[in-house]
C-alpha positions in Angstrom: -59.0 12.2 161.0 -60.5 10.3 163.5 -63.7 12.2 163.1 -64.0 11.2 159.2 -63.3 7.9 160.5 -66.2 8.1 162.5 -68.4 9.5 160.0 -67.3 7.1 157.4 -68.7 4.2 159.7 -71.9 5.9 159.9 -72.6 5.8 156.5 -71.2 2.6 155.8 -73.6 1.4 158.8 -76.8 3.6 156.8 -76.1 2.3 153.5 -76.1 -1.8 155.0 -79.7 -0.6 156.7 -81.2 1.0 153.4 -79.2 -2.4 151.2 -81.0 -4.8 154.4 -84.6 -2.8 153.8 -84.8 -3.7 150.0 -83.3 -7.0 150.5 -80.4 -6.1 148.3 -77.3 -8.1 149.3 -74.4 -5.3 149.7 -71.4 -7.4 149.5 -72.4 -8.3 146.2 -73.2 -4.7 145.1 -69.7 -4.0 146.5 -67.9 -6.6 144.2 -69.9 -5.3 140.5 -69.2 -1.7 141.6 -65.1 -2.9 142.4 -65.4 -4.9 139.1 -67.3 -2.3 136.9 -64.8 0.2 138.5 -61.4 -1.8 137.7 -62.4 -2.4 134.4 -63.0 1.4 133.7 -60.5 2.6 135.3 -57.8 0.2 134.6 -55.2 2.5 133.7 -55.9 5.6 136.2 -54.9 4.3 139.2 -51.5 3.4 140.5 -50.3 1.2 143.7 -49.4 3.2 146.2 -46.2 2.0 148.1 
């Protein structure tokens, strides 16, 4: 586990270097993917708890 942790912040940490290079801001590519993806996907998911 801690390994995919790991290798979860390297790509999070290549993805923010490719977003910087084209001058794309990723936070905001984040929230339309979250909002595109709620909106799909409304009914598939359920809380966990």
């Amino acid at each position: 586990k801690k390994k995919v942790k790991e290798e979860i912040g390297d790509v999070l940490f290549a993805l923010l270097c490719i977003a910087n290079y084209y001058g794309i801001d990723a936070e905001g590519a984040l929230l339309e993917s979250l909002s595109k993806y709620s909106t799909r996907d409304r009914n598939r998911w359920s809380e966990r708890g």
